[in-house]
C-alpha positions in Angstrom: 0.0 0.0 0.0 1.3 3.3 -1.3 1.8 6.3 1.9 -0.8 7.9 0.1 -3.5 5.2 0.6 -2.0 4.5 4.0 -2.3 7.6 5.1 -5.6 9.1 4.3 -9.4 8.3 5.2 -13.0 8.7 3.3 -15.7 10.5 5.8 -18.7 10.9 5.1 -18.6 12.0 1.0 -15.1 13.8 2.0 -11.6 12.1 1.1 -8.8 13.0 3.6 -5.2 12.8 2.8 -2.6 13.6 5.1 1.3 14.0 4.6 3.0 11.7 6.5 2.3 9.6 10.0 3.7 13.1 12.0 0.7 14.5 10.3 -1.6 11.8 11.0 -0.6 12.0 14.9 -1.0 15.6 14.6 -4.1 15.8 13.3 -5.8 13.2 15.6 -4.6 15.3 18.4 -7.6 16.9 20.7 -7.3 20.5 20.5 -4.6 22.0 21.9 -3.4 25.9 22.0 0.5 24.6 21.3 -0.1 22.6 18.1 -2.9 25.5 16.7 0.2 27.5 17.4 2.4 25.0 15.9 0.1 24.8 12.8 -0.2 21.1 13.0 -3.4 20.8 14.6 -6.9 19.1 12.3 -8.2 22.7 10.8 -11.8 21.3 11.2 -13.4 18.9 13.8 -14.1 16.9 10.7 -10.6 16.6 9.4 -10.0 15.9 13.0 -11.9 12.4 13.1 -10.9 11.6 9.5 -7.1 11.6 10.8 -7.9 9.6 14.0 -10.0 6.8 11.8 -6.8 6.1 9.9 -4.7 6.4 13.0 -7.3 3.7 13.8 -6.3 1.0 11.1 -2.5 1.4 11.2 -0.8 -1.6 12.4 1.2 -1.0 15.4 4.7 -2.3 13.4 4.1 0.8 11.4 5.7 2.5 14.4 8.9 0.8 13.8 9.2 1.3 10.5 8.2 4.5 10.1 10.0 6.4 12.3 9.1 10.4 13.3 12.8 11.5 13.7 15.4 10.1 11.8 17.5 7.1 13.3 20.8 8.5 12.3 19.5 12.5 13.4 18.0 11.7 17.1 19.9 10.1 19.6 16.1 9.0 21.6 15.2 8.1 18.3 18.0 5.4 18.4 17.0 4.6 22.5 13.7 4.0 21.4 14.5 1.7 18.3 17.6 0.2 20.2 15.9 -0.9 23.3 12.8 -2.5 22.2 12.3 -5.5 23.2 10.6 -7.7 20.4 9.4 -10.5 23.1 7.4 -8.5 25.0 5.7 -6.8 21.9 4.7 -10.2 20.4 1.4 -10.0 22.1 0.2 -7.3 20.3 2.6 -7.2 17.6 -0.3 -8.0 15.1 -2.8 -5.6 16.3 -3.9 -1.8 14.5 -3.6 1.0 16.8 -8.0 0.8 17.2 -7.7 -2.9 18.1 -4.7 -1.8 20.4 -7.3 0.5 21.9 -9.7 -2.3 22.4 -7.3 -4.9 23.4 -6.2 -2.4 26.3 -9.5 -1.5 27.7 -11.2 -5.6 27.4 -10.5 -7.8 30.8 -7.1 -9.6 28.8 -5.1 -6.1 29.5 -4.7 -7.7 33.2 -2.1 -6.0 35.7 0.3 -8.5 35.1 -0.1 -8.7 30.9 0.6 -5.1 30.7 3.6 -4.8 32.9 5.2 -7.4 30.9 3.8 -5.6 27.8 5.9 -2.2 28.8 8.9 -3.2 27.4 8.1 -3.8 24.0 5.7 -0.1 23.7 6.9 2.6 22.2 6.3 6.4 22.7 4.8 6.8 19.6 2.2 3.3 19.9 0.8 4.8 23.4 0.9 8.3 22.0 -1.3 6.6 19.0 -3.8 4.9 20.9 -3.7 7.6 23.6 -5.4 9.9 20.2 -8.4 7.6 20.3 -9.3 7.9 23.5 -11.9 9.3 26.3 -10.9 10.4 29.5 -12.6 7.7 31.1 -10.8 5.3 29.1 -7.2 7.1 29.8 -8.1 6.9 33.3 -9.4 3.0 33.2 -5.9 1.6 31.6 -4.0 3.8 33.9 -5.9 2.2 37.0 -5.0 -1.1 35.7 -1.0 -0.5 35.3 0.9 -0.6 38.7 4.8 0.7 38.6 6.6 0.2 42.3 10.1 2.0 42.6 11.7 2.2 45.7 14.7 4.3 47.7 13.6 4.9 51.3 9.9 4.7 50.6 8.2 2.2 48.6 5.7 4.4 45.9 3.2 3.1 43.4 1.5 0.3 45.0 -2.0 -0.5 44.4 -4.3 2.2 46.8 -1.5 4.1 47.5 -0.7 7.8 47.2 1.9 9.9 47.8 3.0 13.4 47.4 5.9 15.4 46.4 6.3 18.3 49.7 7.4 21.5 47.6 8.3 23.9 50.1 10.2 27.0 47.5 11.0 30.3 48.7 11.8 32.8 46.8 15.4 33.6 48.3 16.3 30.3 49.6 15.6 31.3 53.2 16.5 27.7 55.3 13.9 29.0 57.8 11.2 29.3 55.4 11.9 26.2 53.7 11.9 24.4 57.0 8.6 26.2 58.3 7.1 24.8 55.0 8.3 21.5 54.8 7.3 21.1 58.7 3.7 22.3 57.7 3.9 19.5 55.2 4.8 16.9 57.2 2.5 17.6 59.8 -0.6 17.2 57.3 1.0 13.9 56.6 3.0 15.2 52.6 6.6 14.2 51.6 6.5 10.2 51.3 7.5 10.9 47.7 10.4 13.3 48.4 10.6 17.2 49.6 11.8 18.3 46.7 13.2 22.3 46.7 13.2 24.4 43.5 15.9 26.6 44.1 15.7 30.2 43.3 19.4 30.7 43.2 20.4 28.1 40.8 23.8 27.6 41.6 26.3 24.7 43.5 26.4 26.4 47.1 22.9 27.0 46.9 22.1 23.6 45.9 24.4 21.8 48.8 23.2 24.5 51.3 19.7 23.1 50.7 20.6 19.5 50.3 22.5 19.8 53.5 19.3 21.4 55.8 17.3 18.9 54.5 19.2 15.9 55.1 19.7 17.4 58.8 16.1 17.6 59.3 15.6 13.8 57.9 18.1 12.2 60.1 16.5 14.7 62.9 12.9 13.2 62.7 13.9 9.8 61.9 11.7 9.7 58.4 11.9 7.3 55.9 12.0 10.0 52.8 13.9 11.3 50.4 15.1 14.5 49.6 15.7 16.4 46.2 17.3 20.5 45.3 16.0 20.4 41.4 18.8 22.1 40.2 20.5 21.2 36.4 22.0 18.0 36.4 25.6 19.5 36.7 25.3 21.2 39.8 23.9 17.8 41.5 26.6 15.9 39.7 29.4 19.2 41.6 27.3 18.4 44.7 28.0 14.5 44.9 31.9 15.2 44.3 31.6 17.7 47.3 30.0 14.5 49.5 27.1 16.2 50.0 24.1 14.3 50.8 22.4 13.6 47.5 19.1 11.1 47.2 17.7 11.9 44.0 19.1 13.4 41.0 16.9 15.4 38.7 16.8 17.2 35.4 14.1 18.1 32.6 13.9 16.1 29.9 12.2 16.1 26.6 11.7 13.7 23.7 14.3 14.7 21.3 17.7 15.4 21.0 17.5 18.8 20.3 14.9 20.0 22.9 17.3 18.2 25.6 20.1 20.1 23.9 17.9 23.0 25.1 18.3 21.5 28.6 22.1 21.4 28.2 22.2 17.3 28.7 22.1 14.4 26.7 22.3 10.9 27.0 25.6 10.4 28.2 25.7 13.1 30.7 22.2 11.4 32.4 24.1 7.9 32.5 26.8 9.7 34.1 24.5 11.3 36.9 22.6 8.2 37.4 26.1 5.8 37.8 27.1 8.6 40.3 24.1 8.7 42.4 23.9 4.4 42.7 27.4 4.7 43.7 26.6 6.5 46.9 24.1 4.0 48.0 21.6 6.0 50.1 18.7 4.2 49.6 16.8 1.9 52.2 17.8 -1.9 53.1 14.3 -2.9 52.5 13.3 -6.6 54.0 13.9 -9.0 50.7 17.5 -7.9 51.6 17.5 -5.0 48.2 18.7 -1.7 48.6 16.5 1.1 47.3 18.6 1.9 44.0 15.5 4.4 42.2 17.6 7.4 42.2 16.3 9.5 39.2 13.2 12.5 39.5 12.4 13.3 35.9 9.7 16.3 35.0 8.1 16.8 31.6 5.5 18.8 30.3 3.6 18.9 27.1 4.8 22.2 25.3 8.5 22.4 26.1 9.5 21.3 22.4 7.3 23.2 20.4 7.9 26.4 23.1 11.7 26.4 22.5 11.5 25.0 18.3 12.6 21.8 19.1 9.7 19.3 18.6 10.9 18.3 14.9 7.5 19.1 13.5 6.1 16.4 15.9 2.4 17.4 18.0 2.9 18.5 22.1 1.6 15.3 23.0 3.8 12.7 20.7 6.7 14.9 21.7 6.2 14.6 25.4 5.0 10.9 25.0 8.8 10.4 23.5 10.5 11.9 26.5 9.0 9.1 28.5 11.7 7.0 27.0 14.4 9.4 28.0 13.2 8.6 31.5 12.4 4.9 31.5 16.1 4.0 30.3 17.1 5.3 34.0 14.2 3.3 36.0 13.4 6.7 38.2 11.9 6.9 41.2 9.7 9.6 40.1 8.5 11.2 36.5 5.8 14.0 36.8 4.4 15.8 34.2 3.8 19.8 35.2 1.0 19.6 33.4 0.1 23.5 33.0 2.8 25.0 33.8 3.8 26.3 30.6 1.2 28.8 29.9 -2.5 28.9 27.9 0.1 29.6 24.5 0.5 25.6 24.9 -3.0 24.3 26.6 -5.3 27.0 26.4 -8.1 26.5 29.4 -9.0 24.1 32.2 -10.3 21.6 29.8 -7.3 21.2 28.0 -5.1 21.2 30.8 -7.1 17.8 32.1 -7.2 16.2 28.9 -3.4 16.5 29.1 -2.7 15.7 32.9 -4.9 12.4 31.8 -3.0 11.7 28.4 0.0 12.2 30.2 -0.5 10.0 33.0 -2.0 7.0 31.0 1.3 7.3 28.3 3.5 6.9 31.1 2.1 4.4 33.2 1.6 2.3 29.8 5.0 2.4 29.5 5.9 1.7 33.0 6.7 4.8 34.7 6.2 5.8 38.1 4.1 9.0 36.7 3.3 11.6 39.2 1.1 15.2 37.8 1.7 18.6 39.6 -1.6 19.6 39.0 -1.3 22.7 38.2 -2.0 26.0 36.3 -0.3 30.0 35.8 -2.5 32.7 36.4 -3.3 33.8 33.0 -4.5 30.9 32.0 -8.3 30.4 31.0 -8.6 28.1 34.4 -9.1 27.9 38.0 -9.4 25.6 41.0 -12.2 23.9 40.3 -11.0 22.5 37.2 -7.8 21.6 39.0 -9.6 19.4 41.6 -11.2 17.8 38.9 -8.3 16.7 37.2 -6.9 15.7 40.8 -10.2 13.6 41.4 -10.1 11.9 38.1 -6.1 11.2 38.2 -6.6 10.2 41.6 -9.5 7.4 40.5 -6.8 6.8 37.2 -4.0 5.5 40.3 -1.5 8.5 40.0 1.6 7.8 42.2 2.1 11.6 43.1 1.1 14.9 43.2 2.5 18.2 44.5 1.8 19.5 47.9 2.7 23.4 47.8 1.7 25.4 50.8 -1.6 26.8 49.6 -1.3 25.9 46.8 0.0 29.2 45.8 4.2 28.8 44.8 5.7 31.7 45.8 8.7 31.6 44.3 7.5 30.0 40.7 4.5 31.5 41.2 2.0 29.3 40.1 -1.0 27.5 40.9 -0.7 23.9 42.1 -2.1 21.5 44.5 -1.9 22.0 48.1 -1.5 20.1 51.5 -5.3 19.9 51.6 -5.9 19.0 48.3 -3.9 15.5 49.1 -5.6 14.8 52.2 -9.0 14.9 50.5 -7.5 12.4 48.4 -6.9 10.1 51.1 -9.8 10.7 52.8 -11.9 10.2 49.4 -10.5 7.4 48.4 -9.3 5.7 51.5 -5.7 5.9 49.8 -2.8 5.9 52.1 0.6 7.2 51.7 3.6 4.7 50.9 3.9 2.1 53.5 7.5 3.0 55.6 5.7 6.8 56.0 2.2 5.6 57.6 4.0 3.9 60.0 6.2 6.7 60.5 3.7 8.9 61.0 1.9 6.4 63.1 5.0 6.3 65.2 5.2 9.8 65.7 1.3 10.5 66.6 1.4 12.8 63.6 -2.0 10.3 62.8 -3.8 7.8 64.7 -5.3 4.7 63.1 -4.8 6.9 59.3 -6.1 10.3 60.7 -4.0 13.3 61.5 -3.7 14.5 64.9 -1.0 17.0 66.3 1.9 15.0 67.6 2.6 14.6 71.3 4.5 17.1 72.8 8.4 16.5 73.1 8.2 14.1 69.7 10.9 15.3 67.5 8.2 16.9 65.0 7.0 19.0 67.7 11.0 19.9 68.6 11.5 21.4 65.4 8.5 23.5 65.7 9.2 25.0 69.0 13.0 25.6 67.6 11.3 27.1 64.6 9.5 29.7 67.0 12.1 30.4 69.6 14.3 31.2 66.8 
């Protein structure tokens, strides 16, 4: 069958032809603001369904075949086609991207059938079927994929749910930081890590930070991790200075010119991630393994096409891609910042949780640990209410974390996210506790009682740091 025929669909009395399999992606996008921007997005709702019925009969081998960046051009082009793992494809190898879709929502897409399955996905298959898709179904498949990493917690069992404690200031003040991340802890946040964005984004800063926080860990006794999301190269200066570092993050992005952008590439991750195992920090857990999950990855659908970078490929194919970026370092943690970008790249509230859900579903398909900061800027066509939504329905879809900002209100990135609150309601929804080693820490410490928060006994260590905090 010639590309032309392949790649084209009859509607109604109207014969659609599109250019290549980019533009069939494209096209079969939902509306979004970044690829109207772009000028890849369907220019009618009708050439919109055309594109997603032939989307619908490709075969999912097409994806290897045809590839959307050029092998010898892309250096996660050649992770993707270089790491695929035939045997664990073979299941599905014979399947069209609308039987995919079937085959993935039917009882046969078991736990168990699509963690083996992972392997042999690539970006551009889940991106695919993710294109024919409802919310309820992204949130259905999601629910059924379960992806456990571990370093001093355990995160991403089944009824689990953690957060991310985000305590920024907007100088770096250690007393700030602390007063936040004590506020955190106290509503029963951080079991995924307290993670700081710095505001000064340099090496002293960063071990400064790394340094207070590892203090306060040891302090309370709690079984978390800590994070400074600084570049990649001031964590890797950090390490060499023996400070105390858990987790190592940086951006990434799903080509090699948009992590160019970044300032890494491959190599320079590999590096980082050899350099954080070496240290060893993570737990001893009971089957005798040391927590070894040392990565925290963040994505966003946007950051290609906002910088030039997205090689003519839609915000959601492109961000799907920079899933494989991350899964070649097994992380602890991969969130998308779902609207942080702006309304130039997802316009409103709706299109923020249709991407939060496509986002989430992609990555957990391809076995990710995918977290979602929930979140929106100011001038964006969107509000709270949309944002609990989005947190109720990711929440139902089995995220493994979200943000807890104080307020919900960053005051240093100055956005709108998920608060403190917000993940407590979770729990309390859904009956979801946090990862197993922090419920029985905070157990231990009276910060809750039989799963509900209470304020910890006076002279426990958490109440310590509080009255320090004052007298100080």
């Amino acid at each position: 069958m010639s590309d032309a025929a392949l790649y084209s669909a009859t509607l109604g009395r109207t014969h659609h032809r599109f250019a290549d399999l980019k533009d069939v992606l494209a096209k079969a996008s939902p509306r979004k603001a970044g690829d109207e921007l772009a000028g890849l997005a369907a220019r009618s709702a009708a050439e919109r369904e055309a594109a997603r019925l032939c989307l619908s009969e490709l075969p999912l081998t097409l994806f290897l075949q045809d590839l959307l960046i050029p092998y010898e051009d892309d250096e996660v082009t050649r992770l993707i086609v270089d790491s695929h793992d035939a045997a664990a494809f073979a299941p599905v190898s014979g399947l069209s991207v609308g039987q995919f879709r079937d085959w993935l929502l039917s009882d046969a897409a078991t736990p168990e059938a699509l963690r083996a399955l992972a392997p042999g996905l690539t970006p551009e298959m889940v991106a695919a079927v993710c294109k024919l898709m409802r919310n309820q179904d992204l949130v259905l498949v999601a629910r059924k994929c379960e992806v456990i990493t571990r370093f001093r917690t355990t995160l991403g069992r089944r009824g689990h749910f953690s957060t991310r404690l985000q305590p920024n200031h907007p100088t770096d003040d250690l007393r700030g930081i602390l007063a936040s991340t004590l506020d955190g802890l106290m509503f029963g946040a951080g079991d995924a890590v307290i993670g700081v964005n710095p505001a000064l984004d340099n090496v002293d800063a960063c071990v400064r930070l790394l340094t207070m926080l590892d203090d306060l860990r040891q302090g309370l006794g709690a079984p978390i991790q800590t994070c400074v999301l600084t570049h990649v190269t001031n964590t890797l200066q950090a390490i060499e200075r023996g400070a105390p570092v858990d987790l190592v993050f940086q951006s990434v992005a799903g080509a090699q010119g948009a992590n160019a952008g970044f300032g890494i590439d491959l190599a320079l991750l590999t590096e980082a991630h050899e350099a954080a195992q070496s240290l060893g920090r993570g737990s001893l857990f009971a089957d005798g393994q040391r927590g070894q999950n040392v990565m925290y990855f963040e994505t966003g659908q946007g950051s290609a096409l906002s910088s030039g970078t997205h090689a003519g490929l839609d915000q959601q194919t492109a961000e799907a891609r920079a899933y494989a970026v991350a899964r070649a370092y097994s992380p602890l943690l991969v969130n998308t910042v779902v609207g942080f970008i702006g309304p130039e790249y997802l316009y409103d509230g709706k299109q923020i949780v249709r991407a939060g859900l496509e986002d989430h579903f992609c990555g957990k398909l391809l076995g990710l640990p995918m977290g979602c900061d929930i979140c929106y800027t100011n001038h964006a066509e969107a509000d709270s209410d949309d944002m609990d939504g989005l947190l109720t329905l990711l929440a139902a879809a089995g995220v493994t974390f979200i943000m807890g900002v104080p307020g919900a209100d960053d005051i240093m990135l100055g956005y709108q996210s998920t608060s403190f609150h917000d993940a407590w309601y979770v729990r309390s929804v859904f009956g979801f506790p946090p990862a197993p080693e922090f419920a029985a820490w905070l157990e231990g410490t009276g910060i809750t009682r039989e799963g509900r928060l209470q304020l910890p006994p006076a002279g426990s260590p958490l109440r310590e740091q509080l009255r320090q905090l004052g007298a100080g």
